[in-house]
mmCIF file of the C-alpha atoms, coordinates in Angstrom:
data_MODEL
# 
_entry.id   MODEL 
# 
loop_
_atom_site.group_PDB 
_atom_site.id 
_atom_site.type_symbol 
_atom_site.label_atom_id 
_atom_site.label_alt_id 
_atom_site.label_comp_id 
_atom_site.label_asym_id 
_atom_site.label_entity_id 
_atom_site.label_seq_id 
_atom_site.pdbx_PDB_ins_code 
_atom_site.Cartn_x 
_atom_site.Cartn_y 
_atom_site.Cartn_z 
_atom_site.occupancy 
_atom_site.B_iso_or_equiv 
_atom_site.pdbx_formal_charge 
_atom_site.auth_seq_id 
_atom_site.auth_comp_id 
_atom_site.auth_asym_id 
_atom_site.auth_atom_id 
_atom_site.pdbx_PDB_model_num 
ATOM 1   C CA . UNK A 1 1   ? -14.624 -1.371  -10.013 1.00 0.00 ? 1   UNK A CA 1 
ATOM 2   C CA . UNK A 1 2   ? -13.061 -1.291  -6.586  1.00 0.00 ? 2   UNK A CA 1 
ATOM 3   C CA . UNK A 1 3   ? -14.365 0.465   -3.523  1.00 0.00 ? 3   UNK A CA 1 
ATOM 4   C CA . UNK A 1 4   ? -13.102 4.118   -3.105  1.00 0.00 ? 4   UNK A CA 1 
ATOM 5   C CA . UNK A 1 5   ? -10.557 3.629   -0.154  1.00 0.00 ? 5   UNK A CA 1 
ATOM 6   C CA . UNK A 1 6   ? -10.635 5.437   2.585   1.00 0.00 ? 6   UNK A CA 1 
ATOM 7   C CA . UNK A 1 7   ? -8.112  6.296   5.568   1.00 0.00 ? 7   UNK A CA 1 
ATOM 8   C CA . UNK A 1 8   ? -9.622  3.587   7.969   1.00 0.00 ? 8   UNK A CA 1 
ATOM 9   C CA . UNK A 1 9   ? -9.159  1.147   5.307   1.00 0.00 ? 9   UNK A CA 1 
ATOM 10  C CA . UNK A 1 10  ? -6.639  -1.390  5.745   1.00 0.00 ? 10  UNK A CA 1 
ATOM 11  C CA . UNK A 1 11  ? -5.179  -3.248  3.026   1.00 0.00 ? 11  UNK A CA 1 
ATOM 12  C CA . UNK A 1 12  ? -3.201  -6.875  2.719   1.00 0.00 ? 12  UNK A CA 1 
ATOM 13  C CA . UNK A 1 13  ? -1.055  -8.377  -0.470  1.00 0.00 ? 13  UNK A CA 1 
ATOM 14  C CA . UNK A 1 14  ? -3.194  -11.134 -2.207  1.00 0.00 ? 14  UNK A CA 1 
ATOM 15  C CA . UNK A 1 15  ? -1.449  -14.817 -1.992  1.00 0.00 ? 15  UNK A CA 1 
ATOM 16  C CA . UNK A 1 16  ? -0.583  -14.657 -5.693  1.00 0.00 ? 16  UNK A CA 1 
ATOM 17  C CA . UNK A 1 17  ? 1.640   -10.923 -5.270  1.00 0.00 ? 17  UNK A CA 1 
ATOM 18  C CA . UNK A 1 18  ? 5.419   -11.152 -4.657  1.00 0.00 ? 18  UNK A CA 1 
ATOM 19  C CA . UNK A 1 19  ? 7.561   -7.917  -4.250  1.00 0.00 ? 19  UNK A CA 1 
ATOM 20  C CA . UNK A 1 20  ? 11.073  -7.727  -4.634  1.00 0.00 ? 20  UNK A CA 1 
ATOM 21  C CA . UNK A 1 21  ? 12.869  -4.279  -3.350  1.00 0.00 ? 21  UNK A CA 1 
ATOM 22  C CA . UNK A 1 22  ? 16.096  -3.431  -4.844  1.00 0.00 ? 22  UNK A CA 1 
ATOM 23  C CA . UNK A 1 23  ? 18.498  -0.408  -4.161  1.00 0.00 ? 23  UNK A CA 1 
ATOM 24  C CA . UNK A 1 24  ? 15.407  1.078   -2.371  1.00 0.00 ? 24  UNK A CA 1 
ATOM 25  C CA . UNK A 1 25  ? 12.687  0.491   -5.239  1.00 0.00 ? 25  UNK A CA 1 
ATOM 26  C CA . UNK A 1 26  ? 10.170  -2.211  -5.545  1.00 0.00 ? 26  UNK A CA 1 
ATOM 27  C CA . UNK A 1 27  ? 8.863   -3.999  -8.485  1.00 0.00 ? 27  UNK A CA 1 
ATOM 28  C CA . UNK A 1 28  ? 5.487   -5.892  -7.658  1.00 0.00 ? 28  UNK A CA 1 
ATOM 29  C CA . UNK A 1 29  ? 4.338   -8.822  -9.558  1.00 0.00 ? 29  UNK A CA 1 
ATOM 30  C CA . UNK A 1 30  ? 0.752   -10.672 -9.579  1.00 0.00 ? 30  UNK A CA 1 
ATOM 31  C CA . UNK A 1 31  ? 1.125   -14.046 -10.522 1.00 0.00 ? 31  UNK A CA 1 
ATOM 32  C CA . UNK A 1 32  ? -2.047  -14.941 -11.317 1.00 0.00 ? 32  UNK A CA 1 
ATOM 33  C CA . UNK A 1 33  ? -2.855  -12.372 -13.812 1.00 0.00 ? 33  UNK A CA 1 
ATOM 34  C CA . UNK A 1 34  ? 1.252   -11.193 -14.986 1.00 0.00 ? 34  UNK A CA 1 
ATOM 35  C CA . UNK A 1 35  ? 0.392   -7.186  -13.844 1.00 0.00 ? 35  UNK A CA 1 
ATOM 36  C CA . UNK A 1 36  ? 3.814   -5.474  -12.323 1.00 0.00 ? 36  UNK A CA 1 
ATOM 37  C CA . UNK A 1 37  ? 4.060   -2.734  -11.017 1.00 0.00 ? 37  UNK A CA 1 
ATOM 38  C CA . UNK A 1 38  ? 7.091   -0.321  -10.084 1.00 0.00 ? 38  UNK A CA 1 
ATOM 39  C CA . UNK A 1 39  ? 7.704   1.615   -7.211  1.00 0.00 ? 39  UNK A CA 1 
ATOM 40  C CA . UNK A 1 40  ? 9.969   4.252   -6.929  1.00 0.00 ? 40  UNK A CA 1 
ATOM 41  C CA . UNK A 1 41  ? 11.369  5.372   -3.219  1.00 0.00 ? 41  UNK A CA 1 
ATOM 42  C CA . UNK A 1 42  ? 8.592   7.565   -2.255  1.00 0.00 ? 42  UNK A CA 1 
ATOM 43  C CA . UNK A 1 43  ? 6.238   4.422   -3.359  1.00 0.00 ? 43  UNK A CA 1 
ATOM 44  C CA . UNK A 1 44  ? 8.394   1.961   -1.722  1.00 0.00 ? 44  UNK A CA 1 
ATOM 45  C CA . UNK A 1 45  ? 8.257   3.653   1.471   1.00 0.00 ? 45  UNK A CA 1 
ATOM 46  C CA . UNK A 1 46  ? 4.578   3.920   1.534   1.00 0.00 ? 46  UNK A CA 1 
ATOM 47  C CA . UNK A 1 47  ? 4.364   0.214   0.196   1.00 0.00 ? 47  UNK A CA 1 
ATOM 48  C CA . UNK A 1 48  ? 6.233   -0.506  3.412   1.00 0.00 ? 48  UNK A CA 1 
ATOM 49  C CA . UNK A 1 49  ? 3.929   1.858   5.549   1.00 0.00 ? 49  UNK A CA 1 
ATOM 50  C CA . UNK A 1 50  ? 0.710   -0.284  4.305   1.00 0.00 ? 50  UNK A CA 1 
ATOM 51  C CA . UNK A 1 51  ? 2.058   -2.956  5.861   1.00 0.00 ? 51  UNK A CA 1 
ATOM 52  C CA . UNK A 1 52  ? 3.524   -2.047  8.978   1.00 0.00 ? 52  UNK A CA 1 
ATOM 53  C CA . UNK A 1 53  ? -0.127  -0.425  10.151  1.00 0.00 ? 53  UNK A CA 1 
ATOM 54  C CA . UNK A 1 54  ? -3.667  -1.488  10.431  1.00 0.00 ? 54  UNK A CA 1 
ATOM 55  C CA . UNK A 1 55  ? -5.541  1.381   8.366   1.00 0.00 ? 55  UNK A CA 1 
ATOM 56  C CA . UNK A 1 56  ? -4.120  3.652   5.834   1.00 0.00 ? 56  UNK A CA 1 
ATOM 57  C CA . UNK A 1 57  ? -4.507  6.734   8.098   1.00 0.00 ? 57  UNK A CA 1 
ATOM 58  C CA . UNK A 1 58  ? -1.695  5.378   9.941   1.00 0.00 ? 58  UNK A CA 1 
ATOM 59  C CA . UNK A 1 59  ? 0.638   4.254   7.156   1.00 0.00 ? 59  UNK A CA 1 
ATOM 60  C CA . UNK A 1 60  ? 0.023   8.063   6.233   1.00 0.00 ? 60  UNK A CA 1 
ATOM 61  C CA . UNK A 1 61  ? 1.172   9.628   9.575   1.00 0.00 ? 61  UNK A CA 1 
ATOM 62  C CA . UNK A 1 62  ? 4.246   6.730   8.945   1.00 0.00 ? 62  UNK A CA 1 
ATOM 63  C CA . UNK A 1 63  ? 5.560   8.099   5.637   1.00 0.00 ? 63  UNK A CA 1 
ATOM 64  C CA . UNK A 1 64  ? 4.661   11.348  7.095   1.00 0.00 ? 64  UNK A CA 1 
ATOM 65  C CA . UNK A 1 65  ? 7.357   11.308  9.544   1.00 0.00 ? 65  UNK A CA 1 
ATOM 66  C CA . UNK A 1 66  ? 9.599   10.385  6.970   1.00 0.00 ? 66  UNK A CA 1 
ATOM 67  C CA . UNK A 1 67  ? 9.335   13.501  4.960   1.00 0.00 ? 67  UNK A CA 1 
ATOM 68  C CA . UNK A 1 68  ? 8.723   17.310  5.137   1.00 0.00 ? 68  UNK A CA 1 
ATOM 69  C CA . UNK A 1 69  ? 5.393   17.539  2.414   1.00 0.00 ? 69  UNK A CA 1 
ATOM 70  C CA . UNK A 1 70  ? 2.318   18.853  2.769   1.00 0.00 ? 70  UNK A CA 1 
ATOM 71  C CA . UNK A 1 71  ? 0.224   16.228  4.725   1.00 0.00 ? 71  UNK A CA 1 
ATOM 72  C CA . UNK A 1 72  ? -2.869  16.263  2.533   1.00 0.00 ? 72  UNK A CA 1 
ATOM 73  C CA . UNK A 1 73  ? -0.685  15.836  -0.791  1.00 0.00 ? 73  UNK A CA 1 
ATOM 74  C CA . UNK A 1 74  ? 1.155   12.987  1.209   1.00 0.00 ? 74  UNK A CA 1 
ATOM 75  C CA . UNK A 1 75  ? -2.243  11.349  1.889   1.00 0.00 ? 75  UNK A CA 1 
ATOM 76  C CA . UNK A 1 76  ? -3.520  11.668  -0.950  1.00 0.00 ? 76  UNK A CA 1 
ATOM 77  C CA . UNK A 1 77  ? -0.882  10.217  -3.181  1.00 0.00 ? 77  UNK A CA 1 
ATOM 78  C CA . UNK A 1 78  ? -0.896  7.305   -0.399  1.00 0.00 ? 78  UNK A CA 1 
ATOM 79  C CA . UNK A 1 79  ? -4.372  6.632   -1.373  1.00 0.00 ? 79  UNK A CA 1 
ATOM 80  C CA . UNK A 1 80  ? -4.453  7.184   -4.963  1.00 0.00 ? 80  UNK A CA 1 
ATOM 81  C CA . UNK A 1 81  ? -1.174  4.400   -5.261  1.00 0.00 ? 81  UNK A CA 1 
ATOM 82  C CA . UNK A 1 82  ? -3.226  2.139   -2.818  1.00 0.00 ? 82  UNK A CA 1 
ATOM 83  C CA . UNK A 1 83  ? -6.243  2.626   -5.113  1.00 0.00 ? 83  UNK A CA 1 
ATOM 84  C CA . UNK A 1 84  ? -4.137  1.702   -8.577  1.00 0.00 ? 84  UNK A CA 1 
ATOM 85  C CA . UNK A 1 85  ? -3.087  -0.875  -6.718  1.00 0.00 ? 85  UNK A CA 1 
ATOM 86  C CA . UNK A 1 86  ? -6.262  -2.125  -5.054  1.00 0.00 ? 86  UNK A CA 1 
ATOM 87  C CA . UNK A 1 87  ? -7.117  -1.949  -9.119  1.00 0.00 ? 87  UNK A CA 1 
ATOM 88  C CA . UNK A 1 88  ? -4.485  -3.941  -10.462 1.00 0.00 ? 88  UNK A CA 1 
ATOM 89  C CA . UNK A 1 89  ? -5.040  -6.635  -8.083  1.00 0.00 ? 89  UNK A CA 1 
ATOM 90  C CA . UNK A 1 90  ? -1.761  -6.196  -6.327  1.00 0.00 ? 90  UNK A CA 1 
ATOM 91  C CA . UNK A 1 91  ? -3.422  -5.425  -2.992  1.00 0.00 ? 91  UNK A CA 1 
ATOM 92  C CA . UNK A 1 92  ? -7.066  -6.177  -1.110  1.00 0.00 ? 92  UNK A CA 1 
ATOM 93  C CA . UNK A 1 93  ? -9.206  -4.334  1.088   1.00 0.00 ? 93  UNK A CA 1 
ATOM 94  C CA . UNK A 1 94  ? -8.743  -6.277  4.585   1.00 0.00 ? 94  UNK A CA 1 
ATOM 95  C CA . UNK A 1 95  ? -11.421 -7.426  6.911   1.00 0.00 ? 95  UNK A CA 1 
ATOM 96  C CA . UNK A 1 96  ? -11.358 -4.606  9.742   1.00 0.00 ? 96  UNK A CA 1 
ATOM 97  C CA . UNK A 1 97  ? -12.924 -7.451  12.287  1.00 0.00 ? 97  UNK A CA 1 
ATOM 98  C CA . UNK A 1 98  ? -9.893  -9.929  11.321  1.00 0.00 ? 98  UNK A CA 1 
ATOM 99  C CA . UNK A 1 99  ? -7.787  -10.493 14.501  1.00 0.00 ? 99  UNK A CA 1 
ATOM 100 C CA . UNK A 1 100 ? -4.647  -9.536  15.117  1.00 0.00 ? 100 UNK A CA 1 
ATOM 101 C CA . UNK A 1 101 ? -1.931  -11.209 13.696  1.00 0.00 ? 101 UNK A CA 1 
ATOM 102 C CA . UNK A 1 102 ? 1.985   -10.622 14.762  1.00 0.00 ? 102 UNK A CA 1 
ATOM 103 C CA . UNK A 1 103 ? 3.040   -10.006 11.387  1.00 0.00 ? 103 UNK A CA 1 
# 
């Protein structure tokens, strides 16, 4: 069973995950083991926010810019999708000591 993540967590995509957005949705696929996954917008948008910041704190303030919600229900739901995900093998906790890499 996975580690419980936390909001100084940060999370990468394993080499064997593609994700293909479409008409603002995501479908996720892990080729090493066949799981997909769907996204809807809200889940797209904090797909995207997981891996435009360092810890998940951060891709929480990210989508919360985006929209007007309650901040704890915002992080939370960011969490529990990075958690199924973290699950399903269609993410990985990241090394917080890795160095910083432009992408």
């Amino acid at each position: 069973m996975p580690k419980e993540l936390t909001l100084v967590d940060s999370v990468s995509v394993p080499e064997g995950v593609v994700s293909r957005e479409l008409d603002g949705e995501t479908v996720l696929l892990n080729l090493d083991t066949g799981i997909y996954f769907g996204l809807d917008a809200v889940g797209t948008d904090m797909w995207r926010a997981m891996h435009s910041t360092k810890a998940l704190g951060e891709a929480v303030e990210t989508v919360r810019a985006q929209y007007a919600a309650d901040p704890v229900v915002l992080r939370d739901d960011l969490l529990r999708l990075a958690h199924q995900m973290l699950t399903k093998g269609l993410l990985q906790v990241s090394s917080s000591t890795s160095s910083p890499s432009g992408t």
